[in-house]
mmCIF file as gemmi writes it, N, C-alpha and C atoms, coordinates in Angstrom:
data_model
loop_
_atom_site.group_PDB
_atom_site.id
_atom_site.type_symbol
_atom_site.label_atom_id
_atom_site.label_alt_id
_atom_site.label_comp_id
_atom_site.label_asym_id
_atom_site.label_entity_id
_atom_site.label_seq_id
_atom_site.pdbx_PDB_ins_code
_atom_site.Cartn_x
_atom_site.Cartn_y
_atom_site.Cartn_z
_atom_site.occupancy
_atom_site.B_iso_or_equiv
_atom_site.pdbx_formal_charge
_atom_site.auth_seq_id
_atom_site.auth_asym_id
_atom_site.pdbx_PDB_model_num
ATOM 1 N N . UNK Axp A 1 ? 4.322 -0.046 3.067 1 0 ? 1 A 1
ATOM 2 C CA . UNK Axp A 1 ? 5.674 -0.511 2.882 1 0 ? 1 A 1
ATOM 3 C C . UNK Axp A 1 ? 6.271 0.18 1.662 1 0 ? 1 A 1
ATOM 4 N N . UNK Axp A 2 ? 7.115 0.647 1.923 1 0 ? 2 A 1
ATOM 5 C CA . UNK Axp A 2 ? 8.385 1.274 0.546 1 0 ? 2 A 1
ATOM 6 C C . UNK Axp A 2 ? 8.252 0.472 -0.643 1 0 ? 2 A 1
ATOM 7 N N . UNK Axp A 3 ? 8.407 0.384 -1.858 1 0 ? 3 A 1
ATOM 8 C CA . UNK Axp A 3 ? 8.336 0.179 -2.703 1 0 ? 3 A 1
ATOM 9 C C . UNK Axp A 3 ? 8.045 1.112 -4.11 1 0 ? 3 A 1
ATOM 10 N N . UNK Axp A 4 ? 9.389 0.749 -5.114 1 0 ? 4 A 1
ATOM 11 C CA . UNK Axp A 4 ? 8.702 1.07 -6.388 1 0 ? 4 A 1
ATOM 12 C C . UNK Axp A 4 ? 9.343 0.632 -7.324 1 0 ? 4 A 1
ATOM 13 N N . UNK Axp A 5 ? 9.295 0.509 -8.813 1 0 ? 5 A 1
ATOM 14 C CA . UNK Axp A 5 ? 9.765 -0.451 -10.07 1 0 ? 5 A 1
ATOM 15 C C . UNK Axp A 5 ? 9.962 0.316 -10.539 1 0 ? 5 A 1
ATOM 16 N N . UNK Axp A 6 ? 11.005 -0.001 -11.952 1 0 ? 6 A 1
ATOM 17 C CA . UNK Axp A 6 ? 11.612 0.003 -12.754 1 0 ? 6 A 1
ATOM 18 C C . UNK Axp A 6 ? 12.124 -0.647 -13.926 1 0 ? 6 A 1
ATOM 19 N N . UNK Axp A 7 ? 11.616 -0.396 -15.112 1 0 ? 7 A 1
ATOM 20 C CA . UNK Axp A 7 ? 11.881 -1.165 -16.208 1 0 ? 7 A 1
ATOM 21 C C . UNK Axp A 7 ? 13.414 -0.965 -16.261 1 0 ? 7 A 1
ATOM 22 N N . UNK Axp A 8 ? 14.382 -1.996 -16.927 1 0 ? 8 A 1
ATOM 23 C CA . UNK Axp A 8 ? 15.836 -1.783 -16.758 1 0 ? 8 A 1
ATOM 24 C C . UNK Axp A 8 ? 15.791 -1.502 -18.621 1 0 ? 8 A 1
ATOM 25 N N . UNK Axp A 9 ? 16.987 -0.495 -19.193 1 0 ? 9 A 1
ATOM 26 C CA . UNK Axp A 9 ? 17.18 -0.368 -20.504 1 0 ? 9 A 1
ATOM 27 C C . UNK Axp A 9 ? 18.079 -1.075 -20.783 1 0 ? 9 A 1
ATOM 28 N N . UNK Axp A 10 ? 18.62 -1.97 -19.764 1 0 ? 10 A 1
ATOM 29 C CA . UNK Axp A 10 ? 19.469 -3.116 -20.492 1 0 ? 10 A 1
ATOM 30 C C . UNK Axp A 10 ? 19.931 -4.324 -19.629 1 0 ? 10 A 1
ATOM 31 N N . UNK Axp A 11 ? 21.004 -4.787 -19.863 1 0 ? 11 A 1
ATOM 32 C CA . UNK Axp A 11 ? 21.227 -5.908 -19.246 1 0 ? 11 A 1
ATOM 33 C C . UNK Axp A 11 ? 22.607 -6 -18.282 1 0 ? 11 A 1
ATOM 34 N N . UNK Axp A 12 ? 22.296 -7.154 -16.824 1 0 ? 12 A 1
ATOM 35 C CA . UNK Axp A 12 ? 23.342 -6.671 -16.267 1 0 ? 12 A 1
ATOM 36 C C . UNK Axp A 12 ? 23.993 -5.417 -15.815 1 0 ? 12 A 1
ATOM 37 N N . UNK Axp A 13 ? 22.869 -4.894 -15.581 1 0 ? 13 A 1
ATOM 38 C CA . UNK Axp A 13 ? 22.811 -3.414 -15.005 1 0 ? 13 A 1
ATOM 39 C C . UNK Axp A 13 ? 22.217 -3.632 -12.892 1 0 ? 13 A 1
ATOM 40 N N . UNK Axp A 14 ? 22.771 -2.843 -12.451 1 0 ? 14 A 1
ATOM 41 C CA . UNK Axp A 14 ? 22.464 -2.456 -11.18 1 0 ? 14 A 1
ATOM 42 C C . UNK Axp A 14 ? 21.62 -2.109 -11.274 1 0 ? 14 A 1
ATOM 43 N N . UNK Axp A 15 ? 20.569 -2.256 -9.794 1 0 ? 15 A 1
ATOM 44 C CA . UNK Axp A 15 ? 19.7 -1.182 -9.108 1 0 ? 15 A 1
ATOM 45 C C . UNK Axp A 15 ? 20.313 -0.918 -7.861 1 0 ? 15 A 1
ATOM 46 N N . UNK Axp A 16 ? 20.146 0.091 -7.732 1 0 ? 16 A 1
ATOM 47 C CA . UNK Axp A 16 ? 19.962 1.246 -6.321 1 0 ? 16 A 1
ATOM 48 C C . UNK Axp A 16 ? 18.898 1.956 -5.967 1 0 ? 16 A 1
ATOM 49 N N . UNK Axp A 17 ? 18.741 1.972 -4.69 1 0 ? 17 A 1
ATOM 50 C CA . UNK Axp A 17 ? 17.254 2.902 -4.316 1 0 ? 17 A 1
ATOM 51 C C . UNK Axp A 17 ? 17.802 3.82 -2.967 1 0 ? 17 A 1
ATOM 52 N N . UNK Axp A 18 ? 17.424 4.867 -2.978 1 0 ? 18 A 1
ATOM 53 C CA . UNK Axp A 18 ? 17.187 5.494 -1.908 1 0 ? 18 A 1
ATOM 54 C C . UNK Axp A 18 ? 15.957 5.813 -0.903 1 0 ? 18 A 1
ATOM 55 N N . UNK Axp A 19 ? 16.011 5.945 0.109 1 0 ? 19 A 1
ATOM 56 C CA . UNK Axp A 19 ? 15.003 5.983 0.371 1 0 ? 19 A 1
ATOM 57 C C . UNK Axp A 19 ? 14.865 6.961 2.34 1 0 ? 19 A 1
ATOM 58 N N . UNK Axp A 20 ? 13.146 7.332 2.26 1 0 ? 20 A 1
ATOM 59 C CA . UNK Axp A 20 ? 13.351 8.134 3.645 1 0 ? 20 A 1
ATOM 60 C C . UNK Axp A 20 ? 11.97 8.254 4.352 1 0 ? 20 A 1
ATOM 61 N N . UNK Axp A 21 ? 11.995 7.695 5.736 1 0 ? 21 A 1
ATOM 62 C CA . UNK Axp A 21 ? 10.61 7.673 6.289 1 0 ? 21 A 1
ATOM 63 C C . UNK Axp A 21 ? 10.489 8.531 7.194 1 0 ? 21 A 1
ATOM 64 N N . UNK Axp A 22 ? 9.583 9.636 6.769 1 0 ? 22 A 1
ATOM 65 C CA . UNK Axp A 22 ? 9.445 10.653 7.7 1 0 ? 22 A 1
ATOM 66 C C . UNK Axp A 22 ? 8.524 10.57 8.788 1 0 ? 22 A 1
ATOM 67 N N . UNK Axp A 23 ? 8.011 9.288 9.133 1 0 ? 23 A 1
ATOM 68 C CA . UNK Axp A 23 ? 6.891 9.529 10.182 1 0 ? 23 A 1
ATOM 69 C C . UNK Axp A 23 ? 7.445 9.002 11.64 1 0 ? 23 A 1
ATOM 70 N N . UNK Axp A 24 ? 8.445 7.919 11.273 1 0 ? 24 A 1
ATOM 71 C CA . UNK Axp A 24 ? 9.146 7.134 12.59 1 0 ? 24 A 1
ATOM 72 C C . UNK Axp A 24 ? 10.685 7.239 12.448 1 0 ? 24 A 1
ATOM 73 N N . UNK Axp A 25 ? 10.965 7.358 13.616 1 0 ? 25 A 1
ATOM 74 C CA . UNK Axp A 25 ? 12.489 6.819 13.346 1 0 ? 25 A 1
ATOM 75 C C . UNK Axp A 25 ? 12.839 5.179 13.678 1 0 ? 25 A 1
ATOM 76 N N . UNK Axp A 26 ? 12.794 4.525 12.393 1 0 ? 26 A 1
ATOM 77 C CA . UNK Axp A 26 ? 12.288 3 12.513 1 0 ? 26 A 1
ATOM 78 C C . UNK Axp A 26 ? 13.454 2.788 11.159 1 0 ? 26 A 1
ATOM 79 N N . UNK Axp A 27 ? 14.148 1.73 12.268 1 0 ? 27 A 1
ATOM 80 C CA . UNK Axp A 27 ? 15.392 1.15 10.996 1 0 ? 27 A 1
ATOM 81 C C . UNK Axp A 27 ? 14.688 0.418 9.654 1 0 ? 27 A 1
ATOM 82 N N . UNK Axp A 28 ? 14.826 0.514 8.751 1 0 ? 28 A 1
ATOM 83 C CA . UNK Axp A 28 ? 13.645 -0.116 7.425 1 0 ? 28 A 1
ATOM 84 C C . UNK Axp A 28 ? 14.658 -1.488 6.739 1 0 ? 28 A 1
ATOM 85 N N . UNK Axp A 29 ? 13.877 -2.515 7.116 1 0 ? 29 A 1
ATOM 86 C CA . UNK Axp A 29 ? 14.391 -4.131 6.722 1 0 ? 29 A 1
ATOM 87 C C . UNK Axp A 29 ? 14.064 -4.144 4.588 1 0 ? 29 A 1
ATOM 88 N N . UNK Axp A 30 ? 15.477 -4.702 4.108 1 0 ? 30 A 1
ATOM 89 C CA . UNK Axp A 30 ? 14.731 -4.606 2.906 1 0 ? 30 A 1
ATOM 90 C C . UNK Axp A 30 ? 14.083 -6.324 2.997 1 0 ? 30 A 1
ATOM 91 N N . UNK Axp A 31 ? 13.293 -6.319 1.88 1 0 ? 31 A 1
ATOM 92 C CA . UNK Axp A 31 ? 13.005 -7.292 1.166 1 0 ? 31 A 1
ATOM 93 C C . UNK Axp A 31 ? 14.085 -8.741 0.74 1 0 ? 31 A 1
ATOM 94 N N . UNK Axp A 32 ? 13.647 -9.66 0.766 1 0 ? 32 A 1
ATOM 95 C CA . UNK Axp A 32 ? 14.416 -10.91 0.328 1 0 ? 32 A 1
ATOM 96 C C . UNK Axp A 32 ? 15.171 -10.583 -0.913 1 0 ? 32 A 1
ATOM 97 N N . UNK Axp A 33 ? 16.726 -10.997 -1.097 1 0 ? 33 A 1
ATOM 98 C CA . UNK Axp A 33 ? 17.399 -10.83 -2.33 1 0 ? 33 A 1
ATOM 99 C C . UNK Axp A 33 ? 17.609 -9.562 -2.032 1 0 ? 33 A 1
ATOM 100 N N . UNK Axp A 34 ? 17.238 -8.491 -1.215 1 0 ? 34 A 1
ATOM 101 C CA . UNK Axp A 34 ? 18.091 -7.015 -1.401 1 0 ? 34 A 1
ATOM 102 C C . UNK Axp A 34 ? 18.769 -6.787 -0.135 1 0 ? 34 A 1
ATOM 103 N N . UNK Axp A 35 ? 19.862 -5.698 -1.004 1 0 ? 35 A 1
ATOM 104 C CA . UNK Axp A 35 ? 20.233 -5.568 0.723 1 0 ? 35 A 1
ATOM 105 C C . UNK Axp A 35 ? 20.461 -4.285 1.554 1 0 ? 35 A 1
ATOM 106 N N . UNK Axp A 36 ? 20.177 -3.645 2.322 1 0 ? 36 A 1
ATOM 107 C CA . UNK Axp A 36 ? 20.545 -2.443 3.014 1 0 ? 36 A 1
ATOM 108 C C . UNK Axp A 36 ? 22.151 -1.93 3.199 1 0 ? 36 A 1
ATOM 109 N N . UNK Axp A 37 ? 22.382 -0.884 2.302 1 0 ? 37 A 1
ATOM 110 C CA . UNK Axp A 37 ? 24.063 -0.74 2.02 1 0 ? 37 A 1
ATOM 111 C C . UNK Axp A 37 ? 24.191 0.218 3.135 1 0 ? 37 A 1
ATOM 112 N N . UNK Axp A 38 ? 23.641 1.238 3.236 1 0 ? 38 A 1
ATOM 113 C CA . UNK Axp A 38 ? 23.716 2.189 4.582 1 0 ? 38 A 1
ATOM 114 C C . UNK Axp A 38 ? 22.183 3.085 5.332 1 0 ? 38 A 1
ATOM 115 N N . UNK Axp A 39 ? 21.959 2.726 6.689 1 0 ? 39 A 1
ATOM 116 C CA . UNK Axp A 39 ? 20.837 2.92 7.094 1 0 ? 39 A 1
ATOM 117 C C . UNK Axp A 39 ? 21.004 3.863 8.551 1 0 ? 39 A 1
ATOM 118 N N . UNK Axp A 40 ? 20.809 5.844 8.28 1 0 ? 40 A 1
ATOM 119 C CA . UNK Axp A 40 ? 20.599 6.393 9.846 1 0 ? 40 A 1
ATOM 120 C C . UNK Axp A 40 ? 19.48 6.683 10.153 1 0 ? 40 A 1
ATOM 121 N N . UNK Axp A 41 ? 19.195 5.955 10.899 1 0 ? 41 A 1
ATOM 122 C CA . UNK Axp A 41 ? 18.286 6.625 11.81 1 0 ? 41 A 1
ATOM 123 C C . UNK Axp A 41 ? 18.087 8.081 12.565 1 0 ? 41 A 1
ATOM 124 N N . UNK Axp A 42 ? 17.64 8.922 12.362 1 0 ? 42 A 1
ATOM 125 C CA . UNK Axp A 42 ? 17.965 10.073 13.456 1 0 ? 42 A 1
ATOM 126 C C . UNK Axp A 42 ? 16.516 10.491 14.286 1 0 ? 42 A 1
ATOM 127 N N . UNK Axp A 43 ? 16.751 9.902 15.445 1 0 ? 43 A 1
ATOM 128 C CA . UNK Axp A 43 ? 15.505 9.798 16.571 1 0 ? 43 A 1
ATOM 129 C C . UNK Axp A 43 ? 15.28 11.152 17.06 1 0 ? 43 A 1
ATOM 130 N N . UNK Axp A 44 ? 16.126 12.298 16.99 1 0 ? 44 A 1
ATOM 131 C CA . UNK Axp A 44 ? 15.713 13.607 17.037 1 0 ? 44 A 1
ATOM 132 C C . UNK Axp A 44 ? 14.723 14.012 16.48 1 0 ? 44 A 1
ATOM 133 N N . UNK Axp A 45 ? 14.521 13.752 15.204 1 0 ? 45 A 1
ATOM 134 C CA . UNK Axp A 45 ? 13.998 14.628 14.284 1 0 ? 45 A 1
ATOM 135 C C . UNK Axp A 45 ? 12.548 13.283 13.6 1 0 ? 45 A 1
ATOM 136 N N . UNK Axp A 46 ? 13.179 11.905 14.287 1 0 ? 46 A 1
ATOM 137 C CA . UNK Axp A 46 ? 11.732 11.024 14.129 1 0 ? 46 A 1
ATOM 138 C C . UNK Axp A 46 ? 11.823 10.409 12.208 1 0 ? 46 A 1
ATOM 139 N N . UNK Axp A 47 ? 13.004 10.473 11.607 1 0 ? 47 A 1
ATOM 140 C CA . UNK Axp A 47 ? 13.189 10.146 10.396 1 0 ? 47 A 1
ATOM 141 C C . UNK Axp A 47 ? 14.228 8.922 10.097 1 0 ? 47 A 1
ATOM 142 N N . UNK Axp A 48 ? 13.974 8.525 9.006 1 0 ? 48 A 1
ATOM 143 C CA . UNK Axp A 48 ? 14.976 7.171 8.746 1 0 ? 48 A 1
ATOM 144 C C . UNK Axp A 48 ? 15.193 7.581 7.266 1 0 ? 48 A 1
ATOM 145 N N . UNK Axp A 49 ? 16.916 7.378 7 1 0 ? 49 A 1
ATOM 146 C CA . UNK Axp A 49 ? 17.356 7.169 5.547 1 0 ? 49 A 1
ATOM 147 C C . UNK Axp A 49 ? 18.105 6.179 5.568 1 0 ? 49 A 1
ATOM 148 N N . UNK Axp A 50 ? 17.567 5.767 4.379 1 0 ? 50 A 1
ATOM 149 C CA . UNK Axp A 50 ? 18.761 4.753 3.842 1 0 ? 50 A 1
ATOM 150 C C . UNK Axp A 50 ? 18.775 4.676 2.327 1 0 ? 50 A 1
ATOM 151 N N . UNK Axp A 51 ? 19.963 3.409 1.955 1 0 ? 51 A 1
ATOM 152 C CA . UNK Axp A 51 ? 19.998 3.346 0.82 1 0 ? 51 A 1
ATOM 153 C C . UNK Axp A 51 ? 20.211 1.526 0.583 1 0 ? 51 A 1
ATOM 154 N N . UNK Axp A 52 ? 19.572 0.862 -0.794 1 0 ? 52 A 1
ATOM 155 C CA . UNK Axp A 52 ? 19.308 -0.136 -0.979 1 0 ? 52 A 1
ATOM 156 C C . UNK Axp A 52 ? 19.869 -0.827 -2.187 1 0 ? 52 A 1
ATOM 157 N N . UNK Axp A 53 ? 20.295 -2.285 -2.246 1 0 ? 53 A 1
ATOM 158 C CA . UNK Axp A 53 ? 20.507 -2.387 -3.593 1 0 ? 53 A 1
ATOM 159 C C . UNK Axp A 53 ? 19.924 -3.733 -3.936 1 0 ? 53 A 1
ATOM 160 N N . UNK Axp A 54 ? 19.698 -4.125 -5.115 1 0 ? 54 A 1
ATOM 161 C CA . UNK Axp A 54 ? 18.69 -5.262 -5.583 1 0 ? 54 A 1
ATOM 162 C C . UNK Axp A 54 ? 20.11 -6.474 -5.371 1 0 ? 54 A 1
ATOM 163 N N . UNK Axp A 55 ? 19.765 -7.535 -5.402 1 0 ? 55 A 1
ATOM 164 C CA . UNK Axp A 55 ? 21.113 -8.45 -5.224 1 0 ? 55 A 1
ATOM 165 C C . UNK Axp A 55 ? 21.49 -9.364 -6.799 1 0 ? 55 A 1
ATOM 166 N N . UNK Axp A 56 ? 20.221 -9.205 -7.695 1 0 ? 56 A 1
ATOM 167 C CA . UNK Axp A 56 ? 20.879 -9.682 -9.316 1 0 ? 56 A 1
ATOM 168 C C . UNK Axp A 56 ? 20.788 -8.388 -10.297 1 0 ? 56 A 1
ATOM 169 N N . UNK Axp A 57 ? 22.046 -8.913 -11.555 1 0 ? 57 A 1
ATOM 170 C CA . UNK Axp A 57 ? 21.532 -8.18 -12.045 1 0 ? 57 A 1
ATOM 171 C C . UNK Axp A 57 ? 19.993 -7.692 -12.687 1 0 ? 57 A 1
ATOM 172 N N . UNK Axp A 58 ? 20.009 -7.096 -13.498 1 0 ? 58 A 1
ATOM 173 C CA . UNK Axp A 58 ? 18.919 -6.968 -14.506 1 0 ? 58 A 1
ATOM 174 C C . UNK Axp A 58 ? 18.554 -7.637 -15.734 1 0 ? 58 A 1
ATOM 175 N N . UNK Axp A 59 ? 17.6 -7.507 -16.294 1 0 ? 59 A 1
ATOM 176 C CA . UNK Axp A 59 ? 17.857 -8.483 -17.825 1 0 ? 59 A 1
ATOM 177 C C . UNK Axp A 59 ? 16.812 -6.685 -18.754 1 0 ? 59 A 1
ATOM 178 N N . UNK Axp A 60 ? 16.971 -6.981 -19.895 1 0 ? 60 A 1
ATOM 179 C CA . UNK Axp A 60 ? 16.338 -6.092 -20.779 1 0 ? 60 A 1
ATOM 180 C C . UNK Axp A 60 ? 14.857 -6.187 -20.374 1 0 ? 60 A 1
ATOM 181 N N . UNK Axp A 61 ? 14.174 -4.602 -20.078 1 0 ? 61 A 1
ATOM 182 C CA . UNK Axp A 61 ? 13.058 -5.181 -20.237 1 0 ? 61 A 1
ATOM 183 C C . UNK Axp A 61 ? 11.98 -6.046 -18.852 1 0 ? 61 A 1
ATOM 184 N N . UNK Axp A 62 ? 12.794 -6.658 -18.01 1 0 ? 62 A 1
ATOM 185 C CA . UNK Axp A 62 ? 12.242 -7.154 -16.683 1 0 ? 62 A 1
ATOM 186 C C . UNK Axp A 62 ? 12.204 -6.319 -15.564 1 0 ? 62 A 1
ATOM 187 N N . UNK Axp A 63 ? 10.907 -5.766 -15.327 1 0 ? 63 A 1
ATOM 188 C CA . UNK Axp A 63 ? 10.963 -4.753 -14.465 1 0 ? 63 A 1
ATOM 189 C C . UNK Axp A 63 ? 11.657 -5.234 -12.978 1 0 ? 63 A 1
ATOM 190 N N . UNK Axp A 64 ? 12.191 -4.539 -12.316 1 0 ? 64 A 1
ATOM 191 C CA . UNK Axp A 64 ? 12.656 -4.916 -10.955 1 0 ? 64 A 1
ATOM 192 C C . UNK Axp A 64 ? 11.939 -4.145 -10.248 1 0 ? 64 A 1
ATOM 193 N N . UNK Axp A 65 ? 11.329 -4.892 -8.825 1 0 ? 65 A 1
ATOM 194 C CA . UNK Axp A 65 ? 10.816 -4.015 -8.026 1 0 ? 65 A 1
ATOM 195 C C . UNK Axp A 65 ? 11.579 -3.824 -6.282 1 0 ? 65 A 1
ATOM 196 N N . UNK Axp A 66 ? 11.935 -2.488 -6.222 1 0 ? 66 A 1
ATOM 197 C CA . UNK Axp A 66 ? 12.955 -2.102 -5.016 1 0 ? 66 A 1
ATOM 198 C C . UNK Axp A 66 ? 11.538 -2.352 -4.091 1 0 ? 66 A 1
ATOM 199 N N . UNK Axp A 67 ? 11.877 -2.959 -2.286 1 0 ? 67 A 1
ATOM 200 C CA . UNK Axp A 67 ? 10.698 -3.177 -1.77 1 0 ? 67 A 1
ATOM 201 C C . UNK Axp A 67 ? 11.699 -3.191 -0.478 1 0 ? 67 A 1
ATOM 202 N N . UNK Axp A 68 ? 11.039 -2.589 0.933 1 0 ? 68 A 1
ATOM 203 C CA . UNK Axp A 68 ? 11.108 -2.655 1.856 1 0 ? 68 A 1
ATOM 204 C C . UNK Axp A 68 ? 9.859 -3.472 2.882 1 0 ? 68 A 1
ATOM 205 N N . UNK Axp A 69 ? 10.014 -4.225 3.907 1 0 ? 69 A 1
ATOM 206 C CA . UNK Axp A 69 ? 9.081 -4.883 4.579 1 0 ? 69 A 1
ATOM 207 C C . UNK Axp A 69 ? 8.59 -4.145 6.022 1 0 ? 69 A 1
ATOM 208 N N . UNK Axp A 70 ? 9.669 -3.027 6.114 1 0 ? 70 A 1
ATOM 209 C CA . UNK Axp A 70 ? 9.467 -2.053 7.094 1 0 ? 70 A 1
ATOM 210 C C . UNK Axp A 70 ? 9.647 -0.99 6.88 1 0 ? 70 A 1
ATOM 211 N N . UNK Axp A 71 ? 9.539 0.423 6.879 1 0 ? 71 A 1
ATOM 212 C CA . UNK Axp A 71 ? 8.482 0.473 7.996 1 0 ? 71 A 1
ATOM 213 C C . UNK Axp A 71 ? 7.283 0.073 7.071 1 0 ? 71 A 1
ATOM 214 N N . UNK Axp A 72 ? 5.874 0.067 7.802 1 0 ? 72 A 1
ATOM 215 C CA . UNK Axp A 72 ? 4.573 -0.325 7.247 1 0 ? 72 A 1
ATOM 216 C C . UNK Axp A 72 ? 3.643 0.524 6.962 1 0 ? 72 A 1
ATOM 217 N N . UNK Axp A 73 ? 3.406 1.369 7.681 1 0 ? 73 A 1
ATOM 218 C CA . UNK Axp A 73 ? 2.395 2.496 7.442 1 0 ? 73 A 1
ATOM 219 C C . UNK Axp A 73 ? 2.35 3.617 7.405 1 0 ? 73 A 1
ATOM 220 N N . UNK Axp A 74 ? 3.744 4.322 7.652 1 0 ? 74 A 1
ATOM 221 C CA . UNK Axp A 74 ? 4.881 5.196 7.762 1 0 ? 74 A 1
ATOM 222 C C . UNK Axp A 74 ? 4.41 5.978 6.088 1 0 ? 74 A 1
ATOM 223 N N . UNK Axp A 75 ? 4.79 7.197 6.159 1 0 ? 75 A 1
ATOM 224 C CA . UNK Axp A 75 ? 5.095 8.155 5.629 1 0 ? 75 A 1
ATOM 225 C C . UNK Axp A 75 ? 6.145 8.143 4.775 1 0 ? 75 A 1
ATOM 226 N N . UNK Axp A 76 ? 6.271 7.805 3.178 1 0 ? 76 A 1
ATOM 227 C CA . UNK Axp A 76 ? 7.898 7.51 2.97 1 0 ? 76 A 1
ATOM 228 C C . UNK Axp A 76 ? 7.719 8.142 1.286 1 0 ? 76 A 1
ATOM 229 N N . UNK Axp A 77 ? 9.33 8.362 1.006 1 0 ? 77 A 1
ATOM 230 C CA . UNK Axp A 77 ? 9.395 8.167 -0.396 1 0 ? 77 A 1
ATOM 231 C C . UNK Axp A 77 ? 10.974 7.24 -0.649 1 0 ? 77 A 1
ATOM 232 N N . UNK Axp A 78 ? 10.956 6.569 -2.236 1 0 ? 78 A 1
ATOM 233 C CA . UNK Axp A 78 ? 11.92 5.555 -2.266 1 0 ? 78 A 1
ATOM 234 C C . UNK Axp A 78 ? 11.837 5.948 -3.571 1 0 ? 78 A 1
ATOM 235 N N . UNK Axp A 79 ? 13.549 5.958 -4.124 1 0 ? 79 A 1
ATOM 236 C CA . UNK Axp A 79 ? 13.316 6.147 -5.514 1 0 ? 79 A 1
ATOM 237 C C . UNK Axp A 79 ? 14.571 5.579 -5.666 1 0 ? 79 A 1
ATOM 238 N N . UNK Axp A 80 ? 14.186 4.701 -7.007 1 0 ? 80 A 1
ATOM 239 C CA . UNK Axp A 80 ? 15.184 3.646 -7.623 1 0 ? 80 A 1
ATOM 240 C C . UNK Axp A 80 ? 16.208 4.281 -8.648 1 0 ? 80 A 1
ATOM 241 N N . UNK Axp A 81 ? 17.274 3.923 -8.868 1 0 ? 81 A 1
ATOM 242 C CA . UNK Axp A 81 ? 18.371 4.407 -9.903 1 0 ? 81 A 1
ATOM 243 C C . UNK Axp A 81 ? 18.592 2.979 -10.376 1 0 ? 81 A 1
ATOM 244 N N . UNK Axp A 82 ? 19.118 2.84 -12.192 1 0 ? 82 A 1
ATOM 245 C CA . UNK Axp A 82 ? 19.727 1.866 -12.881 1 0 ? 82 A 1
ATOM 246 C C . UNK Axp A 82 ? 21.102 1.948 -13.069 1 0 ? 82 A 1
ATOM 247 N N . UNK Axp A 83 ? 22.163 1.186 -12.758 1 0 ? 83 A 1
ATOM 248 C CA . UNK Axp A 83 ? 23.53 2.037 -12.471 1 0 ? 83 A 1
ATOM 249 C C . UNK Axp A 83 ? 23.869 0.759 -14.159 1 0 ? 83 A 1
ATOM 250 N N . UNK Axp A 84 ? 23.743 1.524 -15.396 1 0 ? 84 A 1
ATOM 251 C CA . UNK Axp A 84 ? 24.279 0.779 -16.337 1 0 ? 84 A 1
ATOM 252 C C . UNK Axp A 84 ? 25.774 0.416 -16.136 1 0 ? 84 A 1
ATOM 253 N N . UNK Axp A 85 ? 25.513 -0.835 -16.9 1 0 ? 85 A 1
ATOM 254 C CA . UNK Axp A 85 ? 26.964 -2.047 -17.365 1 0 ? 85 A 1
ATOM 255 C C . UNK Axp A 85 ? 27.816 -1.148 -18.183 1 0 ? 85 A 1
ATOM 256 N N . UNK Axp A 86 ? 28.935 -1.749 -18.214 1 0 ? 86 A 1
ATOM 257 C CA . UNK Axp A 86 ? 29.652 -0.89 -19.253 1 0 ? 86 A 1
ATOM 258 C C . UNK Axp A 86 ? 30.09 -1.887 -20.68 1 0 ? 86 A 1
């Protein structure tokens, strides 16, 4: 399953994750509290992208962890961004 963390450098900051499974073309469910902002599938080529966002902010210091529940055994990489507060 997709997944990876991130310490936040501050507070009330966003997460975002991207993410891409190269083994299926399998729509990827996030995790409780996150939510799937845009997800293609392309069954040609047997791949899935999307992109994810955590649903609270951050606090200093509390790592957040971006997590998908699908796909499962799939081939993937997922990488998180901190979109600082202003």
């Amino acid at each position: 399953m997709p997944s990876t963390t991130l310490t936040p450098t501050g507070c009330n900051s966003l997460v975002w994750a991207a993410g891409h499974d190269w083994s299926h073309a399998t729509a990827p469910i996030a995790a409780a509290g996150q939510t799937l902002v845009h997800t293609f599938v392309d069954k040609r080529v047997h791949d899935s992208y999307w992109t994810q966002s955590v649903g609270t902010p951050t606090r200093l210091g509390t790592p957040v962890t971006v997590r998908d529940t699908v796909p499962i055994n799939d081939r993937w990489t997922l990488a998180a961004v901190e979109i600082v507060a202003s």
